[in-house]
DSSP file (Angstrom, degrees, kcal/mol; ACC not computed):
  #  RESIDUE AA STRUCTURE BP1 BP2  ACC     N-H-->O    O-->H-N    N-H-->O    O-->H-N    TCO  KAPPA ALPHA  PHI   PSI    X-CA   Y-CA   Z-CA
    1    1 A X              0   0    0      0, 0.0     2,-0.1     0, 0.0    38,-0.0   0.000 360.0 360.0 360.0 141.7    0.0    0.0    0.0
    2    2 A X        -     0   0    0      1,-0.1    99,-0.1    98,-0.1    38,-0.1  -0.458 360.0 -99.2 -95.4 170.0    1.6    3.0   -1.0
    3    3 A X    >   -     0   0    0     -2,-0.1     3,-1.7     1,-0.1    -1,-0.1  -0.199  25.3-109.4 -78.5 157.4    3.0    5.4    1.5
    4    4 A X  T 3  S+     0   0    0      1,-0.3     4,-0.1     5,-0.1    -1,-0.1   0.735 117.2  60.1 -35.2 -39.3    1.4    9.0    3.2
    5    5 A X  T 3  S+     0   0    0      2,-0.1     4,-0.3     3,-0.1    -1,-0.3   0.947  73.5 119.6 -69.6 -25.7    4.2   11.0    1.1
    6    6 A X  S X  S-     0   0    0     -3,-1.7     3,-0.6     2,-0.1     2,-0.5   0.262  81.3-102.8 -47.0 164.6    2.9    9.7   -2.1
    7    7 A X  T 3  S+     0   0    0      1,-0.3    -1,-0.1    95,-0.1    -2,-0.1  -0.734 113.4  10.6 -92.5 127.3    1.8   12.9   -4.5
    8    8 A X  T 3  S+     0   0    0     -2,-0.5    95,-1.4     1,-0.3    -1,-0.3   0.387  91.7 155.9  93.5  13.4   -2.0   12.8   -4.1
    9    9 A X  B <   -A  102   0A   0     -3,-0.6    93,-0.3    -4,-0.3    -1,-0.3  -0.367  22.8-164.9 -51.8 127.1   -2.0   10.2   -1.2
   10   10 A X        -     0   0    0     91,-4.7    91,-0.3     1,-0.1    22,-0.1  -0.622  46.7 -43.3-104.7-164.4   -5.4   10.4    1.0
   11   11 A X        -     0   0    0     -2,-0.2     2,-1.2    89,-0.1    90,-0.3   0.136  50.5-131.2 -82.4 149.5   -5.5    8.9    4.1
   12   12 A X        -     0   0    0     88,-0.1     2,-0.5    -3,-0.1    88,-0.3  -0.531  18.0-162.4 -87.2 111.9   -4.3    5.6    5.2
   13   13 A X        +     0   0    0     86,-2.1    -1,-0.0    -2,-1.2    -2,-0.0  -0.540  14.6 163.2-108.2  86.2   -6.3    3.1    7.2
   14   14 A X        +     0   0    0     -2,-0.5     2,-0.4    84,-0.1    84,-0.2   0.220  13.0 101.0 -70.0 166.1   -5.3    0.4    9.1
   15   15 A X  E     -B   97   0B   0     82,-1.1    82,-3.5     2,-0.0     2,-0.2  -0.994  53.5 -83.5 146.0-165.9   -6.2   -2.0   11.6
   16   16 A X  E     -B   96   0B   0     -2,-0.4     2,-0.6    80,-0.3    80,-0.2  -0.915  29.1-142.3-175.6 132.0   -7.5   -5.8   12.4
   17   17 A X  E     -B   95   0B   0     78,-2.9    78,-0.7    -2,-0.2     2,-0.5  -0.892  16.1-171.1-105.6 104.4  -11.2   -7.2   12.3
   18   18 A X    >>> -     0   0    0     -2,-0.6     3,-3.6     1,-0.2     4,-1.1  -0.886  27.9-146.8-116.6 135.4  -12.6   -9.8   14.8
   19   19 A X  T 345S+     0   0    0     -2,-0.5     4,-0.5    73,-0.5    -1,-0.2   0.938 105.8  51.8 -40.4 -57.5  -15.7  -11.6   14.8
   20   20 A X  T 345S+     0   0    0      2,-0.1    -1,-0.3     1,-0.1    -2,-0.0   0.461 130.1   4.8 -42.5 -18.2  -15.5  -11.4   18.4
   21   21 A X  T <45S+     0   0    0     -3,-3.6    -2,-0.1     0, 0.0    -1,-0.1   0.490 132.8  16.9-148.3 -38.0  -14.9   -7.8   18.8
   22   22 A X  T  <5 +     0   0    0     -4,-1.1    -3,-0.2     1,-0.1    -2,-0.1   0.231  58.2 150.2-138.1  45.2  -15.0   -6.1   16.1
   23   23 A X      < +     0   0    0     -5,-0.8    67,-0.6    -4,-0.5     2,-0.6   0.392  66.9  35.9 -34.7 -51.3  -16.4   -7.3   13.3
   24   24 A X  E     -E   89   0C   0     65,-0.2     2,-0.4    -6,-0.2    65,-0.2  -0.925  64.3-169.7-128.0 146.0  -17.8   -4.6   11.1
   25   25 A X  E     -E   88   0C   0     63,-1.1     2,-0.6    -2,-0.6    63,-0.6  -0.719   3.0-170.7-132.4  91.8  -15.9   -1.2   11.0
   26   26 A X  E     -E   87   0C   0     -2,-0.4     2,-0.5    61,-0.2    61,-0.2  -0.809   2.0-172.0-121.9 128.9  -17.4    1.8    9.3
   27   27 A X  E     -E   86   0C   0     59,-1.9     2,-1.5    -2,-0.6    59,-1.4  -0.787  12.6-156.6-106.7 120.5  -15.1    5.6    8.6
   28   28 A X  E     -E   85   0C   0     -2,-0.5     2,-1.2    57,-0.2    57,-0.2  -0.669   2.9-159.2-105.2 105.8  -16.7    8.6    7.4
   29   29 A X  E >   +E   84   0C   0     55,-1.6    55,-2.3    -2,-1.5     3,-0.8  -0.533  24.2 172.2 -60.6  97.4  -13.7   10.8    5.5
   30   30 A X  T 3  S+     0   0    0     -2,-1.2    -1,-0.1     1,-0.3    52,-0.1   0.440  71.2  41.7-104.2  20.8  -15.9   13.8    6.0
   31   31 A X  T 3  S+     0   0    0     53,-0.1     2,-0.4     2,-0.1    -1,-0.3  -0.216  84.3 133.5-133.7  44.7  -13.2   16.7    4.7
   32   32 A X    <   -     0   0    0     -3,-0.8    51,-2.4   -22,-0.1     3,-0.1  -0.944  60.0-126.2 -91.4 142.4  -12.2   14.0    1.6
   33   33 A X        -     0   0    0     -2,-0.4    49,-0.1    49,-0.2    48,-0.1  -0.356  33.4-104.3 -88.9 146.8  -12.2   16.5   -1.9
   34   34 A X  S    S+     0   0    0     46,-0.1     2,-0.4    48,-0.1    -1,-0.2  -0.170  70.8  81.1 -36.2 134.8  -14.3   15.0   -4.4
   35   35 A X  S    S-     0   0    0     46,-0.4    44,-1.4    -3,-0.1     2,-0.2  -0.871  78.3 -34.9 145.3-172.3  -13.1   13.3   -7.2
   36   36 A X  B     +I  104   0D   0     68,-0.5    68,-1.2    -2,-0.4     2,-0.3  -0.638  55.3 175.5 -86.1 150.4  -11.6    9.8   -8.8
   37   37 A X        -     0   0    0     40,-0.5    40,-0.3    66,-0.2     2,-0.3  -0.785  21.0-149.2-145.1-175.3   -9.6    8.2   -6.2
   38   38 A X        -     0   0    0     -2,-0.3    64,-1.6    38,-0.2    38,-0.2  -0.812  23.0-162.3-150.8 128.9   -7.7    4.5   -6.7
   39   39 A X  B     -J  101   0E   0     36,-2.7     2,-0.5    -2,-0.3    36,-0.5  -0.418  13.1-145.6-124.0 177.3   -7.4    2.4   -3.3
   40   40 A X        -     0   0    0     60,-1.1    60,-0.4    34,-0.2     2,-0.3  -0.992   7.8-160.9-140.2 130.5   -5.5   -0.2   -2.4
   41   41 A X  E     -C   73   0B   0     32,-1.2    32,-3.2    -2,-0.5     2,-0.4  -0.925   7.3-178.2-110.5 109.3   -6.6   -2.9    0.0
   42   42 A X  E     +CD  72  98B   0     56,-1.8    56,-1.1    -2,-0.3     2,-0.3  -0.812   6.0 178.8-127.1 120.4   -4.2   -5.2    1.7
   43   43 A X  E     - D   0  97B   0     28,-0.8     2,-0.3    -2,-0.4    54,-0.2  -0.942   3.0-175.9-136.7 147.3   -5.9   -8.2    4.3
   44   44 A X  E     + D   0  96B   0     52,-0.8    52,-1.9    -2,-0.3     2,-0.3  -0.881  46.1  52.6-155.9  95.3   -3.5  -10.5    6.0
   45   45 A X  E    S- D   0  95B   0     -2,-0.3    50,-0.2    50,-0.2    49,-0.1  -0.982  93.6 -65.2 159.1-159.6   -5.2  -13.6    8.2
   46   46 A X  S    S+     0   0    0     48,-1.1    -1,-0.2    -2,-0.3    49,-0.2   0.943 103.0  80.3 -79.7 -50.3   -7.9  -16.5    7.8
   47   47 A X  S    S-     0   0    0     46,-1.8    23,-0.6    47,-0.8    45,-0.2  -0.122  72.6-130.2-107.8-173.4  -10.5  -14.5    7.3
   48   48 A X  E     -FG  69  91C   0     43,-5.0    43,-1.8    21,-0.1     2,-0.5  -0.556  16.4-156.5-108.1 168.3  -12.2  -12.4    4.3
   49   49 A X  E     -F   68   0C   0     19,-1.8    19,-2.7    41,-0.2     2,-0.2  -0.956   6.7-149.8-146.0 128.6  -13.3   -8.6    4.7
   50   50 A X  E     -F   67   0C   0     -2,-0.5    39,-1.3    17,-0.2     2,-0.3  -0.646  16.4-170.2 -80.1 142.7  -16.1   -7.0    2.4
   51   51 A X  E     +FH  66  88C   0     15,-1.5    15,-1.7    -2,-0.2     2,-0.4  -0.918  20.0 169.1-147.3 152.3  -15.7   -3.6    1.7
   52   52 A X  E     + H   0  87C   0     35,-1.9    35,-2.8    -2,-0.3     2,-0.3  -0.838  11.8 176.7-143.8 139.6  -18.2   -0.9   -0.1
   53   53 A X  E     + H   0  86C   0     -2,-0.4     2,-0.3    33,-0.2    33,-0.2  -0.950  17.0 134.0-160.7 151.9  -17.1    2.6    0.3
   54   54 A X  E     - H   0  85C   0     31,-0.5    31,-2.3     1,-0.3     7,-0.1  -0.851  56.9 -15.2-170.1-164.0  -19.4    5.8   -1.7
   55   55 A X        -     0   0    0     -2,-0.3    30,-0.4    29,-0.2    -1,-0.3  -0.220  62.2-114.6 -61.0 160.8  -20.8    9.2   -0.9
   56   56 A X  S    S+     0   0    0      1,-0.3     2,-0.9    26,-0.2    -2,-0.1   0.986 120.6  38.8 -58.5 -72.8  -21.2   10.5    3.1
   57   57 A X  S    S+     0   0    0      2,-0.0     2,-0.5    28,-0.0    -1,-0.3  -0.540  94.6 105.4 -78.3  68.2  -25.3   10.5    2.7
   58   58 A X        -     0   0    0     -2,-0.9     3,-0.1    -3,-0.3    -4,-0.1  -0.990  43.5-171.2-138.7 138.7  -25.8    6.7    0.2
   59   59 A X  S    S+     0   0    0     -2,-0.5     2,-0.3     1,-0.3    -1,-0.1   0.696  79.4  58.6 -94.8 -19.5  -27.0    4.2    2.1
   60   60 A X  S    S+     0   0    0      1,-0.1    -1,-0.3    -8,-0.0     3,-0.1  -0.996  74.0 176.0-115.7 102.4  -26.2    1.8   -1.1
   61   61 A X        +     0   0    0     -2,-0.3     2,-0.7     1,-0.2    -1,-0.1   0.508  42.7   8.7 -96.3 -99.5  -22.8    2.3   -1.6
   62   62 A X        -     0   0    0      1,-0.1    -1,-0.2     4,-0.0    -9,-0.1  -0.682  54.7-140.8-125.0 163.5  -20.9    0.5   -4.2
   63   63 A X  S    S+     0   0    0     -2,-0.7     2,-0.3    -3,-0.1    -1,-0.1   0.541  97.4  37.4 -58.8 -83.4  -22.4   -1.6   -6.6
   64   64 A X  S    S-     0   0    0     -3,-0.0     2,-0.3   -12,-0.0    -2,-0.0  -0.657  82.4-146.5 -62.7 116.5  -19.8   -4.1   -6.4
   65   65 A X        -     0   0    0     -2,-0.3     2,-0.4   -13,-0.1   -13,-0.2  -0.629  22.4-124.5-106.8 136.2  -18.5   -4.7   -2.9
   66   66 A X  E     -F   51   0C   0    -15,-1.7   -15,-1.5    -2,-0.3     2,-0.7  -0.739  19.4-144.5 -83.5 136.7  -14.8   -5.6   -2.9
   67   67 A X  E     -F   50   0C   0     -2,-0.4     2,-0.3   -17,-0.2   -17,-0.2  -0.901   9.8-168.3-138.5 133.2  -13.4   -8.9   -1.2
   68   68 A X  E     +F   49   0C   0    -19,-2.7   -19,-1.8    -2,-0.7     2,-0.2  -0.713  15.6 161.0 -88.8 134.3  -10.5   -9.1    0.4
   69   69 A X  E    S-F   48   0C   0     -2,-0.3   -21,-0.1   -21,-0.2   -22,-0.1  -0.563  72.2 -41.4-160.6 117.0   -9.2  -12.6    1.3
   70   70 A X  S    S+     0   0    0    -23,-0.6     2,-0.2    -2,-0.2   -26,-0.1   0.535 117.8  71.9  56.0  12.7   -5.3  -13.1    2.2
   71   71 A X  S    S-     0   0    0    -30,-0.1   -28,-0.8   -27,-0.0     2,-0.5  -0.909  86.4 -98.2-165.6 178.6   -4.1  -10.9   -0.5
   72   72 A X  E     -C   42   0B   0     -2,-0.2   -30,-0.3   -30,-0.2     2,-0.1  -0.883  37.9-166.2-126.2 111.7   -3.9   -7.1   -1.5
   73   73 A X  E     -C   41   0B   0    -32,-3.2   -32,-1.2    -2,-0.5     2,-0.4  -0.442   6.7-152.4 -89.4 160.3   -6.9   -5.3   -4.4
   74   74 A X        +     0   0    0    -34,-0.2     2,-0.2    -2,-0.1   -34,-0.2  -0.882  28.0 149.0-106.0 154.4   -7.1   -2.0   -6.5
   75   75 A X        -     0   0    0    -36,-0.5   -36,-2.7    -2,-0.4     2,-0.3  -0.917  37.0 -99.9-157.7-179.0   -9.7   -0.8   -7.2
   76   76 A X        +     0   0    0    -38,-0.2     2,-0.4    -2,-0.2   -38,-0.2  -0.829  21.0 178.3-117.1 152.7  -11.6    2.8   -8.0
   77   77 A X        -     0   0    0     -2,-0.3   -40,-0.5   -40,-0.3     2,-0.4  -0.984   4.8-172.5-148.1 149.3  -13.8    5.1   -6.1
   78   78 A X        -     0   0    0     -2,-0.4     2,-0.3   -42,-0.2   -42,-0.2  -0.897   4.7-166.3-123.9 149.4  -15.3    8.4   -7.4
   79   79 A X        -     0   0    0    -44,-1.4     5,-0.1    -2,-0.4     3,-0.0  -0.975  15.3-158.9-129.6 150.1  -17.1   10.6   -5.1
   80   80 A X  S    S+     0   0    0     -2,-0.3     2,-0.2   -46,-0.1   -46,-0.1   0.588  79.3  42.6-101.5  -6.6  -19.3   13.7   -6.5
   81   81 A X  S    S-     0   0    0      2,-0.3     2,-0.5   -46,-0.1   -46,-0.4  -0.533  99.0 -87.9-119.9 177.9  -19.2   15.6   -3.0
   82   82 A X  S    S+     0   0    0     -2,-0.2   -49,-0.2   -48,-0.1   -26,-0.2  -0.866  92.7  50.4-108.9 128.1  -16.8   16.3   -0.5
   83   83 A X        -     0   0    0    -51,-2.4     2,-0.3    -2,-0.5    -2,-0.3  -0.407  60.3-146.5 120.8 159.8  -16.8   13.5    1.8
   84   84 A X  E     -E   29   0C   0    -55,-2.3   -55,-1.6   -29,-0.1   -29,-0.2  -0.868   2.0-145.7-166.0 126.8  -16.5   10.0    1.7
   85   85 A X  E     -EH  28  54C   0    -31,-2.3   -31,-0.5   -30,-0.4     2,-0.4  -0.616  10.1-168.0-130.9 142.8  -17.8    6.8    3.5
   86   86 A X  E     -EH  27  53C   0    -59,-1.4   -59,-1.9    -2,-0.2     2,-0.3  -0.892   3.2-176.0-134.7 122.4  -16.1    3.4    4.2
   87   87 A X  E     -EH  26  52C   0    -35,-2.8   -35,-1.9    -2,-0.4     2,-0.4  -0.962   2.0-172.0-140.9 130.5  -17.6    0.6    5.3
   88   88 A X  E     -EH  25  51C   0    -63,-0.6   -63,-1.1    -2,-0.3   -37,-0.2  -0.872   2.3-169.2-135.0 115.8  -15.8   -3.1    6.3
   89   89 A X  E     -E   24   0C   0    -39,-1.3     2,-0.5    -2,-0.4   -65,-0.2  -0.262  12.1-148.1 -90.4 159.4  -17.1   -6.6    7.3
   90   90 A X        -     0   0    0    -67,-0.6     2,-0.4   -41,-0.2   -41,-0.2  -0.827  13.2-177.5-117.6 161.1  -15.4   -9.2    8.5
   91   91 A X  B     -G   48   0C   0    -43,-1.8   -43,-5.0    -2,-0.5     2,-0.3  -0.774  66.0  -7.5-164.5 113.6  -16.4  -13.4    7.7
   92   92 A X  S    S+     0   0    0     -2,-0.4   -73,-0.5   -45,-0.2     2,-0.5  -0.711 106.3  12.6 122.7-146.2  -14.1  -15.6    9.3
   93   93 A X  S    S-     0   0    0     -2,-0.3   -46,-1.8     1,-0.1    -2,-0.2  -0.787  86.6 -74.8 -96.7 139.5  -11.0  -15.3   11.4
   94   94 A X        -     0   0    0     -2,-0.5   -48,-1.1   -48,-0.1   -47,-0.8   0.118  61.8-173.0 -37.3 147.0   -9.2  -12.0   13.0
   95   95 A X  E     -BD  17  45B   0    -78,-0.7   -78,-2.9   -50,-0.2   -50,-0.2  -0.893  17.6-137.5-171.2 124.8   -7.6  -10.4    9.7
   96   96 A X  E     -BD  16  44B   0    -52,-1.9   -52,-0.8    -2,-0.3     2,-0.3  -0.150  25.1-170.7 -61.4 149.7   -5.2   -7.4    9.6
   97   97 A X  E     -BD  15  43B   0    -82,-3.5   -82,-1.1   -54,-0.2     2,-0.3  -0.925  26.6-167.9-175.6 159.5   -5.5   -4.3    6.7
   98   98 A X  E     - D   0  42B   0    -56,-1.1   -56,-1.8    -2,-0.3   -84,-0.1  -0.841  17.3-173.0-139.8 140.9   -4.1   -1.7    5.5
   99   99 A X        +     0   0    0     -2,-0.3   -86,-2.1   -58,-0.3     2,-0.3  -0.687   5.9 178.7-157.1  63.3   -6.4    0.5    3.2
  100  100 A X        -     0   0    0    -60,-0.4   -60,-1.1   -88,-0.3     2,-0.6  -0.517  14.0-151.3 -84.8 141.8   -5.0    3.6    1.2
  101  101 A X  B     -J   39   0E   0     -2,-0.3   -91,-4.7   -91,-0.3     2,-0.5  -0.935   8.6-152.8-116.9 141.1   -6.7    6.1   -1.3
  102  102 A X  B     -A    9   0A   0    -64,-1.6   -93,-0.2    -2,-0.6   -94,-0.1  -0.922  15.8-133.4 -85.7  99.0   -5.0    7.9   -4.2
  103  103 A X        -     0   0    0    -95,-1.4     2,-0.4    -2,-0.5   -66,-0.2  -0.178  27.9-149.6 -67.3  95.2   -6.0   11.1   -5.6
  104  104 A X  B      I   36   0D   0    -68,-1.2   -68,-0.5     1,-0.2   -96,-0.0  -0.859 360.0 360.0 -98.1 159.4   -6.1   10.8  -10.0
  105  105 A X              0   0    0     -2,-0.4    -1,-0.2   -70,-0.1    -2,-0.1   0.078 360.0 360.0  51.4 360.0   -5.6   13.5  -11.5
């Protein structure tokens, strides 16, 4: 996941998800600019972690839910407001992550 200095880096999130304690985990970026972003998701353990991330106010964020299991995704998220919602499940065994977003263009 690439590092804080990178040019256009947003914020990095990190952690570990247990069924037992903490299971679902949800971050609202509320000062994130609008715009095309490209993220990186990195899960390290037994178990798998869903994650949907969209607009502050969507209650459906996105369409396609990313799943994490043992290994590290890109993918895109575009926002049309400022602000930005992240939401992550866990299924399985305690599992580690690392979560960065990249500002294109």
């Amino acid at each position: 996941v690439p590092g804080a200095d990178s040019e256009g880096a947003g914020p990095i999130l990190s952690g570990w998800l247990s069924e037992n304690t903490s299971p679902h985990h949800k971050t609202f970026l509320k000062s994130q600019e609008a715009g095309a972003y490209q993220a990186q998701l990195a899960c390290r353990g037994d178990g798998t972690i869903t994650l949907t991330a969209g607009e502050l106010d969507e209650e459906q964020l996105s369409a396609e839910p990313i799943v994490c299991d043992n290994e590290t995704i890109a993918f895109d998220v575009t926002t049309a407001a400022t602000g930005m919602q992240i939401v992550m499940d866990l299924e399985g065994a305690p599992t580690i992550y690392a979560l960065s977003l990249q500002r294109m263009g």
